[in-house]
N, C-alpha and C positions, 0 to 999 in steps of 0.2 A: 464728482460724477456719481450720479444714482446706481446700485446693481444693476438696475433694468437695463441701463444703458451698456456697460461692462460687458455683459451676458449677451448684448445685442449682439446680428448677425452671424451667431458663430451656428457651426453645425451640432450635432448632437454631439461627435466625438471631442470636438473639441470644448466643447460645455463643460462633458465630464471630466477632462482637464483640469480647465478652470475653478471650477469648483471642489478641485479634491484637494483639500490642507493639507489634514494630519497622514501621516503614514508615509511609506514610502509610493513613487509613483514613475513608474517609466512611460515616458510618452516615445513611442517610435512613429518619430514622423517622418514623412518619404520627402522626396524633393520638390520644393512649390506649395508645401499642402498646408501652409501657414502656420508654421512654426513660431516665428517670432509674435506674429498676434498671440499666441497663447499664452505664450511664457508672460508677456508685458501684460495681458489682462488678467493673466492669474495671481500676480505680484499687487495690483488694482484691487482684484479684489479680496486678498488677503487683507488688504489696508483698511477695506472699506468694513470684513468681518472683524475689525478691531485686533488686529496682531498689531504689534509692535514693529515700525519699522528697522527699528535697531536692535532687531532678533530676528533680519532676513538677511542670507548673504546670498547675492545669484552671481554663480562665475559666468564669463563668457570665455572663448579664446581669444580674441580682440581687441585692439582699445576700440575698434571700428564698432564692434557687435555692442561692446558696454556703452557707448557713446550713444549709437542707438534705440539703445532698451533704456536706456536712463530719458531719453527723450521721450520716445513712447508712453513710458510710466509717466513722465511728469505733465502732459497731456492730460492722462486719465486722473491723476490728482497729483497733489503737491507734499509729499513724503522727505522729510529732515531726517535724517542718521540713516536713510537705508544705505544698502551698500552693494554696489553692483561692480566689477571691475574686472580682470583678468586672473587667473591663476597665480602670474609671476607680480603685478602689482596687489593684490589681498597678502603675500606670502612676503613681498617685501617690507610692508606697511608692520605687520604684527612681528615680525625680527627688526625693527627696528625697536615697536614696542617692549618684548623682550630680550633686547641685545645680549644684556648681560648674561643671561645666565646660559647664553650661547659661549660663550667669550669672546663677544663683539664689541663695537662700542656703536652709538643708536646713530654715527653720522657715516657708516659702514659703505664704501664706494660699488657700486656695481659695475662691473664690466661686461661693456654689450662684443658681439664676434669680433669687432675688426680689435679691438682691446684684448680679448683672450689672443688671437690667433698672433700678435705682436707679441706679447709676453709669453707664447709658445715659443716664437724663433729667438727671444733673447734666451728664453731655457735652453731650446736645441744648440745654439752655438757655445752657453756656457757650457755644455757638455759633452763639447768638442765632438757632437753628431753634426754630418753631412746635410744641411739642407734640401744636396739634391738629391741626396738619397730617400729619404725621412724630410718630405716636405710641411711645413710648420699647417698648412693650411688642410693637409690633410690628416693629420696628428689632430688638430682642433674638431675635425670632424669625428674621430676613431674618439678622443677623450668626452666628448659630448654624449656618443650612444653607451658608453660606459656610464657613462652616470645615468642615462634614463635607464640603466639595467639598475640603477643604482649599485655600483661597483668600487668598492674604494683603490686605492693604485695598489693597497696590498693583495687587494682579491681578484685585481685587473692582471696583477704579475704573475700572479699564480695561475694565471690561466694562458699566459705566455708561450707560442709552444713555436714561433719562430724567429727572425733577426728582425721583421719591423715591429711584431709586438714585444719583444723583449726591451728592442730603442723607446717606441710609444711609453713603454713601463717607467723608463727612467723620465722620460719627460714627463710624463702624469706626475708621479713623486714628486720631482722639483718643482714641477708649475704650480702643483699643489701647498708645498712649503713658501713659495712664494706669496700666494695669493695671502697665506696669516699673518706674513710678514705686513704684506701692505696695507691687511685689516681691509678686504676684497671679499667678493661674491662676485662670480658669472651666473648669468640666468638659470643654468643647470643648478647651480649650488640652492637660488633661494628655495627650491622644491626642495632638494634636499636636508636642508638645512630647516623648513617648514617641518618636514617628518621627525626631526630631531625635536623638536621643539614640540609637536605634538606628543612624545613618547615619552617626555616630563608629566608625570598623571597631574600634579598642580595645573602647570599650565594648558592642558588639554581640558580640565575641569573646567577651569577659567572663559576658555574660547566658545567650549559646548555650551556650557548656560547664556553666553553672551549671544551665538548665531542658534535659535532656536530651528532654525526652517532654511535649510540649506539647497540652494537649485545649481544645477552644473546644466551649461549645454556643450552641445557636440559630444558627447560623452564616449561617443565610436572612437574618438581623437584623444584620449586620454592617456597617457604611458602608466607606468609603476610607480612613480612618487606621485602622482596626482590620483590616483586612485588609492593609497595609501591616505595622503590627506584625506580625500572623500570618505573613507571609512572610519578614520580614527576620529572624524569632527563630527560623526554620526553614530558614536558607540550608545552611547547612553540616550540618545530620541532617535529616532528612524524615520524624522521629517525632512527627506530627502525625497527632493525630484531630480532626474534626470530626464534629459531629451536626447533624439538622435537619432543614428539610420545606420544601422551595422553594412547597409548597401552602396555608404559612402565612406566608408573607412579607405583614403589613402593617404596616410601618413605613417603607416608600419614602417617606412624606412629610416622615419626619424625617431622610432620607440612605441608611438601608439601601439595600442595593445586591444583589437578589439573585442579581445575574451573579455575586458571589462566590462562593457555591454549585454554581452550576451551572457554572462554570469551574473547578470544583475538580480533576477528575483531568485538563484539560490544564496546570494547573499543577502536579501533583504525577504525572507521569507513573507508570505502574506501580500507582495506589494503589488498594487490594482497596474496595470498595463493598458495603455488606451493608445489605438492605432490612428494615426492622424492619413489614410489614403485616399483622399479628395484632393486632385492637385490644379492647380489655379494659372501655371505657369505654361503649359506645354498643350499641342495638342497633340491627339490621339494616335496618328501615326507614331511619333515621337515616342511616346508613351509605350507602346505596341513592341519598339524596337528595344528600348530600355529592357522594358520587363522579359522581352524575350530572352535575352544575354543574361540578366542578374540572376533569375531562377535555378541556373546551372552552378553557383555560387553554394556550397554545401556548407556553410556557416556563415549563416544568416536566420534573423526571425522572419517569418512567412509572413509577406503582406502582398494585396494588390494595387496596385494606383489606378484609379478611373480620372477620369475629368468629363466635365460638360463642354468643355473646347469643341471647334471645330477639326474635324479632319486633317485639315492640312496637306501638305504637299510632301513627297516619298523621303524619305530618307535615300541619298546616294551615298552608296560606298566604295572607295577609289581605291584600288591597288598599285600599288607601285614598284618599281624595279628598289630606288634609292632616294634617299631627302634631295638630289638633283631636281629625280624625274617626279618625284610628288611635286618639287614646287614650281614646277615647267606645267604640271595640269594644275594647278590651284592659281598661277597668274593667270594660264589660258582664259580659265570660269571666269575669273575677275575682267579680263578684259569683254569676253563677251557682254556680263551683264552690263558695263556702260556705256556698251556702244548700245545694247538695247534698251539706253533709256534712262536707267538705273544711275544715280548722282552718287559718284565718288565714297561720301561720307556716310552713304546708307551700305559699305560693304563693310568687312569687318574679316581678319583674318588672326585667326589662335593658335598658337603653340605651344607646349609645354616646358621646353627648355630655350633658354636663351641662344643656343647655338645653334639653334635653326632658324632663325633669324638671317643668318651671312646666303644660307640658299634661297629662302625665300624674296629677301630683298633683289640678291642678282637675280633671281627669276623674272621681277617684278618691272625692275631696269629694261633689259631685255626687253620685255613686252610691250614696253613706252608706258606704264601703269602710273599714273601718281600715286606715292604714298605717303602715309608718316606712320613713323613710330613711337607707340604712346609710350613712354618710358623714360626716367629720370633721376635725379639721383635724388632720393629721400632727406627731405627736411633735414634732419641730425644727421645725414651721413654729409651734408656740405662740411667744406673745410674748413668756414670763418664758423660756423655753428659749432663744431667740435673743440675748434681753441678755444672758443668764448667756457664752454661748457669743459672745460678745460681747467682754466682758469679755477671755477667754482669748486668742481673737485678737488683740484688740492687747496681752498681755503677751507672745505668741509674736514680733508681728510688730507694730514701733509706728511704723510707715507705711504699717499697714491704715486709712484714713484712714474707710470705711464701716463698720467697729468702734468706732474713737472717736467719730465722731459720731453712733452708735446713741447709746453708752451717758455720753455727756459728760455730759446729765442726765438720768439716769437712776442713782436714783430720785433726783427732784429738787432739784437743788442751787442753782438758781438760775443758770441760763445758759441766757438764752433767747435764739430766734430770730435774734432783732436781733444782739444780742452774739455767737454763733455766725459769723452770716456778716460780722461784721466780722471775726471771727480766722481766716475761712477768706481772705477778702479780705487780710492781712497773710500769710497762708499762701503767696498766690498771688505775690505782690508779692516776699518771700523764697524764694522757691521753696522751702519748707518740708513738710516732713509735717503733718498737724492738728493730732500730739502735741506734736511739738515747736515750733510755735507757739503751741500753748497754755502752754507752760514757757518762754515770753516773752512774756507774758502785759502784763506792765509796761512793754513797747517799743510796746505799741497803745494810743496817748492817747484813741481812741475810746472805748475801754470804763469804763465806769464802775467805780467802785471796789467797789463791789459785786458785779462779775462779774468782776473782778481775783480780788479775794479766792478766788470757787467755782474759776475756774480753776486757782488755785492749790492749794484743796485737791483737787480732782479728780487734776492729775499728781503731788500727793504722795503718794493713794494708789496709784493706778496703780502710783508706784518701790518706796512700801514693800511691794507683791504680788508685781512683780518679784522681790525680795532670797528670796520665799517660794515663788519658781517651784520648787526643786530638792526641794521634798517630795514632789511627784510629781502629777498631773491629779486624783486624789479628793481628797487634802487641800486642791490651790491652790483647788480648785472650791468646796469647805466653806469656806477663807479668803475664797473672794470674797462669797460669802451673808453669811457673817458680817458683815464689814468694810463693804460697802457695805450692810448692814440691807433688802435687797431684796427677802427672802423674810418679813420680819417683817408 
């Protein structure tokens, strides 16, 4: 694609965007004012000013956002080695490349929540704490904003000052010794483990010269390790952009920090600032109503939104006694508009937590409303998804010890419960991984010969999937369905 075209339709502010490379650059863009057009033509036309694609990294928060700015860009041209991706994928890709000097090894398992929050309640009960006291699911949540404090369990202890964070301490320690053991990372870790790795002056040398032109978006959404990487991969060039809207920051409860935004150009002294407040999405009552509320907002950058939209129709705002009597008026509206005319599928009803959903839907009953609700359970969190991927893990990694004992039976071979925790007990006692105390199998007089025998066949196939790793993730993946008859 020619500049002229790249450059086309944009406004002024957002020109000046696009065309600013070198230096640092904060674009605050407000809501609808076309953000992502910028960022994916400024990437265009970096490419097109002859940078090197394999000296731009643009984060996004998303695989949704990177999936779409990787498309956008490849639209505007056809760029080999760039690299666009998420925070937690850019950070696990280069700790695999430098495992080692982590003390990793480069085939290092990750553990997404339902994975931590399981090997939290095996800690908690090893450590004969109550579950229902010290719930494992909310331990998972308390050890997570620790770490976006970036907090180690020694500096989480010491800040211990009652009975659940003293409990939380000891499970952070153990879950943490655990995690080396298995040769693990949770998504908190590869942040942190990214700043470790950055703090090695070699290998931050190595990363800087390699990502010359670094873009973050959402950058209001950023915690302490991801702001830390952002500075340490920008010590030695200051060709960083960020994007964002300090008036959309809500994720402070899960660590964002949006002094990081707003401390942007004393950290990047000299860096040009361009207001993106043309908004494409709303009209002007909308608009009217927004800006009214956010102004009273005392940290925040000053900006207006205008639009050329039309007017539009009032903003109503409903008060309510309780989440009953809100969704006794929010079915009422919905029924009115389809008897006025109004087709079912043109209504649309939001909430912010999943537990008002139980009022709304009885509201909705009640009123004779049809509904649905859009909601499902996530590709990888299905159960046949997770064995399969299961599977994989422990041929990667066979002292992922919450892989083997997903899939030890599964689909059932005869090794239950009982027998299980008698080889994790021999596990524990050996200080062994689960695999390879299941491949001695015959040194636990406990077990019965019968659960001899499955454990037996279980790590023969496991070795002989191993020998079949080197066909590549589609065929081992088709070898494991076959082989274990899982999908039959």
């Amino acid at each position: 694609m020619h500049q002229n075209d790249i450059l086309k339709d944009l406004t002024d502010a957002q020109r000046e965007a696009v065309t600013h490379i070198d230096g640092p650059l904060l674009v605050l863009a407000g809501a609808g004012s076309g953000k992502t057009r910028v960022v994916t033509r400024r990437v265009a036309y970096m490419l097109q000013e002859g940078v090197s694609p394999h000296s731009i990294l643009a984060i996004t928060f998303t695989n949704k956002a990177a999936d779409e700015m990787r498309e956008r860009v490849r639209a505007l041209t056809a760029p080999r080695g760039l690299r666009i991706s998420t925070f937690h994928s850019f950070c696990a890709r280069e700790l695999r490349r430098f495992a080692e000097r982590l003390g990793l090894s480069p085939s290092y398992t990750i553990y997404d929540t339902a994975d931590r929050t399981r090997l939290i309640r095996d800690c908690t009960v090893a450590l004969n704490i109550d579950t229902k006291q010290v719930r494992p699911s909310s331990v998972e949540g308390t050890i997570s904003r620790a770490k976006n404090e970036m907090l180690s369990p020694e500096e989480y202890s010491g800040r211990a000052r009652d009975f659940y964070a003293e409990r939380v301490a000891k499970i952070y320690a153990r879950y943490e010794a655990e995690m080396r053991t298995r040769d693990a990372l949770d998504f908190d870790d590869l942040l942190l483990r990214m700043v470790d790795l950055l703090d090695d002056d070699d290998a931050r040398a190595m990363l800087e010269k390699q990502f010359q032109y670094v873009s973050v978006d959402e950058y209001q959404d950023t915690n302490r390790a991801q702001y830390r990487i952002v500075r340490l991969l920008t010590q030695t060039h200051t060709n960083i952009c960020v994007t964002g809207d300090p008036d959309q920051s809500i994720y402070g409860w899960r660590g964002a920090d949006i002094g990081n935004i707003l401390s942007f150009e004393r950290d990047y002294p000299g860096a040009r600032t361009v207001l993106l407040e043309r908004n494409y999405r709303s009209t002007k009552t909308i608009l009217a109503a927004a800006q009214g509320l956010i102004v009273h907002n005392q940290m925040r950058k000053e900006k207006t939104l205008f639009t050329e939209n039309e007017t539009g129709s009032r903003v109503k705002l409903i008060e309510a006694d309780d989440e009953e009597a809100e969704a006794a008026e929010v079915a009422s509206r919905v029924r009115k508009l389809i008897a006025g005319g109004m087709p079912p599928h043109d209504v649309a009803v939001f909430y912010r937590i999943n537990a008002l959903s139980r009022s709304l839907e009885l509201a909705l009953r009640k009123a004779e409303v049809p509904y649905r609700v859009v909601a499902g359970v996530a590709f990888f969190e299905r159960k046949e998804v997770r064995d399969l991927l299961a599977y994989l893990r422990l041929l990667a990694n066979p002292r992922d010890d919450l892989a083997c004992e997903r899939i030890v039976n599964v689909p059932s071979r005869g090794i239950g419960k009982t027998s299980l925790e008698r080889v994790k007990t021999f596990a524990d006692e050996k200080q062994l991984a689960l695999f390879e105390a299941l491949g001695r199998a015959e040194e636990i007089t406990s077990l019965t010969a019968r659960a001899r025998t499955a454990t037996g066949s279980f790590v023969e196939l496991v070795n002989e999937l191993c020998g079949e790793a080197e066909q590549g993730p589609r065929a081992l993946l088709e070898a494991v369905s076959e082989r274990t008859g899982y999908l039959k």
